[in-house]
C-alpha positions in Angstrom: 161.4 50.4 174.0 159.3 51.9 170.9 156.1 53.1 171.0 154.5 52.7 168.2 151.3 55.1 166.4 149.7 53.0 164.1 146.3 54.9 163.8 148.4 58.9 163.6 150.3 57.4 160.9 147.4 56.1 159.2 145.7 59.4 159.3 149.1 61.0 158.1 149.5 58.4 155.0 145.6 59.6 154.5 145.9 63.0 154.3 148.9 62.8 152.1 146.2 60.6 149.9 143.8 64.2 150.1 146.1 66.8 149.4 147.7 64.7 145.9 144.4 64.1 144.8 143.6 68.1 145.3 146.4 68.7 142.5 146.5 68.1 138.5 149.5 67.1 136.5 151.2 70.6 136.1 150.8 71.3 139.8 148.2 74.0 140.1 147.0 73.5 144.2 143.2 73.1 144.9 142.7 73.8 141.1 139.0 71.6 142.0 138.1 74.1 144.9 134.8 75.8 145.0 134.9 79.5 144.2 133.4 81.6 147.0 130.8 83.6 146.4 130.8 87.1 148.1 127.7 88.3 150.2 125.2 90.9 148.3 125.2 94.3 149.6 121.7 94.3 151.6 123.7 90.9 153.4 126.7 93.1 154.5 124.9 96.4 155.1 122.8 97.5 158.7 120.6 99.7 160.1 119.7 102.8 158.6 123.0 102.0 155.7 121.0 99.1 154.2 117.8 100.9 154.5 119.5 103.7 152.2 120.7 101.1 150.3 117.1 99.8 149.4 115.9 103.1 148.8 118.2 103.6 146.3 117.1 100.2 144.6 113.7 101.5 144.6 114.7 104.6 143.1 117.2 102.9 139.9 114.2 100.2 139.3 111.6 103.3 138.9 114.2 105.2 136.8 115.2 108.0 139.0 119.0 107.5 138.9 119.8 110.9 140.8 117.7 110.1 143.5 119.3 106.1 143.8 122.7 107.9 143.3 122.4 110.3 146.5 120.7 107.3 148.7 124.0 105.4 147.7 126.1 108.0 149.0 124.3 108.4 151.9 124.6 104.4 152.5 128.3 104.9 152.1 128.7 107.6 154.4 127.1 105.4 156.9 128.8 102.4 156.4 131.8 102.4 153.8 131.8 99.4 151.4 133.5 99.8 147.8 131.0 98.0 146.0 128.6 101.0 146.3 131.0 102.8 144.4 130.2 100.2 141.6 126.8 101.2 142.0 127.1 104.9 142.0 129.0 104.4 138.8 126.0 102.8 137.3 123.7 105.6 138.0 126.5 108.1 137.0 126.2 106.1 133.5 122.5 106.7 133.7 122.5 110.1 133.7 125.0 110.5 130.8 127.6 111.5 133.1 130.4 109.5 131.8 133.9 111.0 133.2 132.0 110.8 136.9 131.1 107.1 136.1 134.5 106.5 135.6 135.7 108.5 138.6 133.4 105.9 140.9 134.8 102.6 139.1 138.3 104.0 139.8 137.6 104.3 144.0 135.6 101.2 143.6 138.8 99.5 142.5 141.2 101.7 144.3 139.0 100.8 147.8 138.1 97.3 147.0 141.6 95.9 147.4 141.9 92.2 147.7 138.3 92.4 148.5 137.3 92.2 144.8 137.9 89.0 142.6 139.4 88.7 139.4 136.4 88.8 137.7 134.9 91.9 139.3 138.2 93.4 138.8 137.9 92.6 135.5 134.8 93.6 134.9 135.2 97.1 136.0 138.5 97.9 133.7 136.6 97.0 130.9 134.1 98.8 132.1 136.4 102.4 132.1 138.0 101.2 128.5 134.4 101.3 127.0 133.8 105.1 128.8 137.1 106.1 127.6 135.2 106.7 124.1 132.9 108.8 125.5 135.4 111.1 127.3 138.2 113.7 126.7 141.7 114.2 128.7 142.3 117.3 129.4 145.2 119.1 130.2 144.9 122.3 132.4 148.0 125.2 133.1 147.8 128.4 134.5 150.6 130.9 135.1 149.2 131.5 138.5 148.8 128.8 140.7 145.2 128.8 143.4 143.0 129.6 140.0 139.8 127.6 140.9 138.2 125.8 137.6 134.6 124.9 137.7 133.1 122.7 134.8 129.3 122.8 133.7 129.6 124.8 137.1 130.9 122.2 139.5 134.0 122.5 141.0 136.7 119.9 139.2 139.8 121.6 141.3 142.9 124.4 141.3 145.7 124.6 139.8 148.3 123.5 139.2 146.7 119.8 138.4 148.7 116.7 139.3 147.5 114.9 136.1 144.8 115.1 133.3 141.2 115.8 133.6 139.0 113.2 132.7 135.8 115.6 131.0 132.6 114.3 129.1 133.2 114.8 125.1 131.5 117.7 123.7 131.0 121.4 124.2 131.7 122.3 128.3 131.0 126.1 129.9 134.2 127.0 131.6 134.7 129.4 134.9 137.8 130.2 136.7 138.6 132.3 139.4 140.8 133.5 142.3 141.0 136.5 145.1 142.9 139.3 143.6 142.1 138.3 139.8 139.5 139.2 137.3 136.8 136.2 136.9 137.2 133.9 133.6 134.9 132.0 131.4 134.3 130.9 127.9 133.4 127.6 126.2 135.7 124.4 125.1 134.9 121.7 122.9 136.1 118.6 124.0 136.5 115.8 121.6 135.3 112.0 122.2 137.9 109.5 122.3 141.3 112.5 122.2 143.2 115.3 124.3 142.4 118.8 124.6 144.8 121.5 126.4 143.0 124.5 128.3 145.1 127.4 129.4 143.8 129.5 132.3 145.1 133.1 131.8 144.0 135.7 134.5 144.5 139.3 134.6 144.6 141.0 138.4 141.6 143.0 139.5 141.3 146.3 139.8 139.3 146.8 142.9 141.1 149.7 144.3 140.0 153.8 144.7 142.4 157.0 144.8 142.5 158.4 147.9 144.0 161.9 148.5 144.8 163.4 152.2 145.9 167.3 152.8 147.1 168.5 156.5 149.8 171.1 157.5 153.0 170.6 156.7 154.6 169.1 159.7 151.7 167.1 160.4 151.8 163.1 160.0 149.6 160.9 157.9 148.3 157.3 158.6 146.3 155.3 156.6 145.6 152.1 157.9 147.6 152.1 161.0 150.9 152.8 158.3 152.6 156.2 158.3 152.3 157.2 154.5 154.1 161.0 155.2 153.3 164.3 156.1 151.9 167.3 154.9 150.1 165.8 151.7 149.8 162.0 150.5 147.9 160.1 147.9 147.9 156.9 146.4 145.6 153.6 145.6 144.3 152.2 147.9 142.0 148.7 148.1 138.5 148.7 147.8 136.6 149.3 151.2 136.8 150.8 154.5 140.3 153.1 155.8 141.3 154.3 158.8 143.0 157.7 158.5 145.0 159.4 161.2 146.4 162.9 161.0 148.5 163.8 164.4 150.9 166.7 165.0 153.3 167.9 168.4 151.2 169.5 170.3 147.9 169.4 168.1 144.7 167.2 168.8 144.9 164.1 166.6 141.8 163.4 164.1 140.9 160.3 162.5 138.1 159.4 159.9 137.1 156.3 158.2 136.9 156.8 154.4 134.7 154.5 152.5 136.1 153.9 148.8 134.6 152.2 146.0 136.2 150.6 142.6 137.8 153.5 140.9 136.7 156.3 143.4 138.8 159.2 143.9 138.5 161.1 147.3 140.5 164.2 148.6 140.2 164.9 152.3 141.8 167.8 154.3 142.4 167.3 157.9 144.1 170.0 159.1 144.8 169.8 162.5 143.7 172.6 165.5 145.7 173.9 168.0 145.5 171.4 170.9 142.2 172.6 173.5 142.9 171.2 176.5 146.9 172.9 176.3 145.3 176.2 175.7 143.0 175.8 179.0 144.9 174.5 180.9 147.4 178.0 179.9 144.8 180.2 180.8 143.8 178.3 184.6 147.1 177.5 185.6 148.9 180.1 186.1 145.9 183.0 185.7 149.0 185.0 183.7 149.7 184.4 181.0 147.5 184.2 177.0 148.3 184.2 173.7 148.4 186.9 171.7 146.1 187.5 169.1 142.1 188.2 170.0 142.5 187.2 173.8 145.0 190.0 174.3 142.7 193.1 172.4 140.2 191.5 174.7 142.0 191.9 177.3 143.0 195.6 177.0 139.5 196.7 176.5 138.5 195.4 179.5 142.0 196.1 181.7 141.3 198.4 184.4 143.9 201.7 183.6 144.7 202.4 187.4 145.0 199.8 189.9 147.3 197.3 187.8 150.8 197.8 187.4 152.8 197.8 184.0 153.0 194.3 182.8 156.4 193.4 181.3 156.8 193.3 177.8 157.4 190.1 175.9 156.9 188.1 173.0 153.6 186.9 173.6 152.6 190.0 175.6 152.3 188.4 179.6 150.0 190.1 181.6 148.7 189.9 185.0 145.4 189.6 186.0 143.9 192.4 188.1 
């Protein structure tokens, strides 16, 4: 037996009816469907977000674009949403700041994905084509790669640059620097609408001093925890605070710090003493025998002549004590 469906098919047949009638001649689908209109920002944003959000609508209307342009980025760090990049842009523009403007359109397009329509997306590459009159590209090289280049005094990056800098047309202050290198900076004019080509050369720093250190001639010297030689050493040495060690067989060690200065020169002798504590603990321990020199006249003035024997001779002169 066959069941029949007479109302589904109906509804089928219907919605065949619906879905026709949705397409023109050449086939374009839904071509009569409403476009969509996306919520505003102060819809989309919370809390303390949109409330940074309206300040910085208070702030463009009265004029004071820096002040809407760092409530926006608050508002962003809050609660991401690309379309404040649109904004930031717009304040950017305000303030004459052209290559930042077009920085902030570039995330906003970069972030905004397929969140942005046609038109908006449209809107904003006109919008960078228009800037691009009002900007340079620049391209940066350095022999020596880390060099740190500031712009109008705000950091822009180091080198070695991945692509072209975007820079606002006329005349820009230029700084460069990095550890172990003599500062740069002198002006570049960059023109509206072209290229420009800026070449970082460096020269190294000089911060170093001469230092010079004298000791006997069998005695070792350290500088820094490195064994440099023995007897006499100098060389250049960095800037600042060293450690110097002198050390010897059977001598005391002595160590100084030496403070040097850009370009000083310092000599410093550190001859080394006989060793104290061997010499005592000669004289205690066995009560016999001294070295010669003072100790032994010493000791003859004071020798009683009858009740010691004759001391054997020897080298040093060994005695024994009455």
């Amino acid at each position: 037996m066959t069941r029949r469906w007479p109302h589904r098919r109906g509804t089928f047949a219907t919605a065949i009816l619906i879905l026709a009638a949705t397409l023109d001649v050449g086939g374009t689908a839904f071509a009569q469907m409403p476009k969509k209109t996306p919520p505003s920002l102060s819809e989309m944003l919370k809390g303390d977000a949109k409330d940074a959000y309206e300040e910085a609508r208070g702030h463009f209307k009265s004029g004071d674009f820096a002040g809407s342009l760092r409530a926006l980025q608050r508002a962003q760090q809050l609660s991401p949403n690309p379309r404040l990049f649109w904004n930031m842009a717009a304040c950017e523009k305000k303030l004459g700041q052209y290559a930042k403007a077009i920085a902030y359109v570039r995330k906003y397009l970069a972030a905004g994905g397929g969140v942005l329509s046609d038109d908006e997306q449209r809107e904003a590459n006109d919008f960078v084509t228009a800037m691009r009159t009002l900007v340079g590209s620049v391209t940066v090289t350095s022999p020596t790669d880390g060099v740190q280049l500031y712009v109008d005094d705000e950091l822009v990056g180091a080198t070695p640059f991945a692509s072209a800098l975007v820079v606002d047309a006329g005349t820009r202050h230029l700084r460069f620097t990095r550890a172990g290198y003599k500062d740069g900076a002198r002006t570049e004019s960059v023109p509206a609408g072209g290229t420009a080509a800026w070449s970082l050369e460096m020269d190294r720093d000089a911060r170093e001093g001469h230092l010079v250190v004298t000791t006997g001639s069998s005695e070792s010297i350290w500088v820094d925890g490195k064994l440099m030689g023995r007897g006499e050493w100098g060389g250049s040495v960095p800037s600042g605070v060293h450690t110097v060690l002198v050390t010897g067989s059977g001598k005391k060690s002595r160590e100084q710090s030496i403070a040097l200065r850009d370009s000083d020169v310092k000599i410093v002798d550190l001859h080394l003493q006989g060793n104290a504590s061997n010499a005592t603990w000669l004289w205690v321990s066995g009560g016999v025998l001294l070295v010669a020199g003072a100790v032994v006249g010493g000791y003859f003035l004071l020798k009683p002549t009858s009740s010691t024997p004759d001391a054997p001779k020897g080298t040093l002169g060994t005695f024994i004590f009455p």
